[in-house]
C-alpha positions in Angstrom: 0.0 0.0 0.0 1.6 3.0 -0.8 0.7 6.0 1.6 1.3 10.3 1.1 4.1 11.3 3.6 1.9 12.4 6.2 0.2 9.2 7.0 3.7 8.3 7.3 4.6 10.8 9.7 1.6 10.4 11.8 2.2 6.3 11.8 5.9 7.2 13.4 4.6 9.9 15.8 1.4 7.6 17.6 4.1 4.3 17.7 6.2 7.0 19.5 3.5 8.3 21.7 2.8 4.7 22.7 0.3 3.6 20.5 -0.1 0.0 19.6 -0.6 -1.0 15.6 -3.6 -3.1 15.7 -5.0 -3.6 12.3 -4.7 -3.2 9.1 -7.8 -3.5 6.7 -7.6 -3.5 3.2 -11.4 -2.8 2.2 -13.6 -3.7 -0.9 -12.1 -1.5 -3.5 -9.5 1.0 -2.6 -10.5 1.4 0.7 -7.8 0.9 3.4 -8.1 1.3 6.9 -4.5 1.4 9.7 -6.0 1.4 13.7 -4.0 2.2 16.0 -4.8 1.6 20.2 -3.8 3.8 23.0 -4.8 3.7 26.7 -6.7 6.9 26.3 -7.5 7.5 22.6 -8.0 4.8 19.6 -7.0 6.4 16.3 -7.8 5.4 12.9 -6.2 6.7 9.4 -8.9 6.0 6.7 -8.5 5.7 2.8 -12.2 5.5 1.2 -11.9 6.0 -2.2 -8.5 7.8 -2.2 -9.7 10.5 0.7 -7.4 10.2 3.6 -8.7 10.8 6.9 -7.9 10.3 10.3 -10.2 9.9 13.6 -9.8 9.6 17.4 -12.2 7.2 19.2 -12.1 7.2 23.4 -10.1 3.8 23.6 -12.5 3.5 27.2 -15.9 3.8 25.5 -18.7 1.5 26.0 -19.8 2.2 22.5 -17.4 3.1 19.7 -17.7 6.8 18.7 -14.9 8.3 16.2 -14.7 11.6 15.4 -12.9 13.0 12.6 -10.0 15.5 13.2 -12.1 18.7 12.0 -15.0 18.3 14.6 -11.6 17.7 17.4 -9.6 20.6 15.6 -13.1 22.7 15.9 -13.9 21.8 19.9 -10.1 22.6 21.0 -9.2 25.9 18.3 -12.7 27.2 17.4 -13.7 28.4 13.9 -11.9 25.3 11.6 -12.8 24.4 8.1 -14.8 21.4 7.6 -13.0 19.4 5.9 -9.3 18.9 6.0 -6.5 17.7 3.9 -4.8 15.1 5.1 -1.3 16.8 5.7 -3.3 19.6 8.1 -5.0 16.1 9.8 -1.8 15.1 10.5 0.1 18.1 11.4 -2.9 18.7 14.3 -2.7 15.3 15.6 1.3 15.7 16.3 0.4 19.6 17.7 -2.2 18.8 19.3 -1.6 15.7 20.9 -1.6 16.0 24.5 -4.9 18.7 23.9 -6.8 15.4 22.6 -5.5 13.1 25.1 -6.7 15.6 27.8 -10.1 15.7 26.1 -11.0 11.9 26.4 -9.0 11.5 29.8 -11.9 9.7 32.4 -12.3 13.1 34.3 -13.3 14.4 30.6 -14.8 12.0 28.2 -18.5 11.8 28.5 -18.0 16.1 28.2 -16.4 15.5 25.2 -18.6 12.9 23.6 -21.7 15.3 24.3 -19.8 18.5 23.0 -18.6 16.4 20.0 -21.8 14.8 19.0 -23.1 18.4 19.0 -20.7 19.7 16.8 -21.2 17.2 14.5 -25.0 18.0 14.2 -24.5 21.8 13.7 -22.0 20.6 11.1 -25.0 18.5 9.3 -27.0 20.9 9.7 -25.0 23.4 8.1 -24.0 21.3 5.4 -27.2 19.6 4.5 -29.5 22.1 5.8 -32.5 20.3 4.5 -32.0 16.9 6.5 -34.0 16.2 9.6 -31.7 15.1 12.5 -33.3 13.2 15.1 -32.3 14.4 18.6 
């Protein structure tokens, strides 16, 4: 599988922040999917149909939730574009690191998951204003 430098860089930087490789998922298609575990936060680095992406899951949580690194990038800096390329996904995760293991710490998590899912309905709401979001 051959990966753009930043998925790369990221890879290094979570085995060096302690993060176990656990999986790697070659989909139907092009679709490829690296998961890496922590003791605080999961993260996966997604490839569906050529569009890299990255999310953080809480590695505690009953159910699995991942978030993508916009909505994170949006609850720790503010005002973010939606969408990111994949070398400003990366870059944020390395940056930001210790921000988004403080987020899903025990004292934090179910704070985060609320304030999280929130964002993520504003951000369906702004993008597909149309569509009727049960809540």
């Amino acid at each position: 599988m051959s990966l753009p430098n930043s998925v790369n860089d990221v890879m290094r930087f979570l085995r060096a922040a302690g993060l176990v490789w656990e999986e790697l998922r070659d989909g139907p298609g092009p679709n490829e999917m690296l998961l890496y575990h922590g003791p605080v936060v999961d993260v996966r680095i997604v490839s569906d149909r050529g569009i890299w992406y990255i999310e953080c899951s809480d590695s505690r949580g009953n159910q699995k939730e991942w978030y993508d690194v916009a909505l994170v990038k949006l609850l720790l800096c503010g005002d973010t574009p939606d969408i990111l390329t994949i070398e400003e996904q990366a870059q944020f995760v390395v940056k930001c690191w210790n921000e988004v293991l403080d987020l899903f710490e025990p004292s934090n998590a179910q704070d985060t998951h609320s304030k999280l899912s929130l964002l993520r309905q504003e951000r369906m709401r702004r993008r597909l204003p149309n569509l009727r979001l049960n809540t």
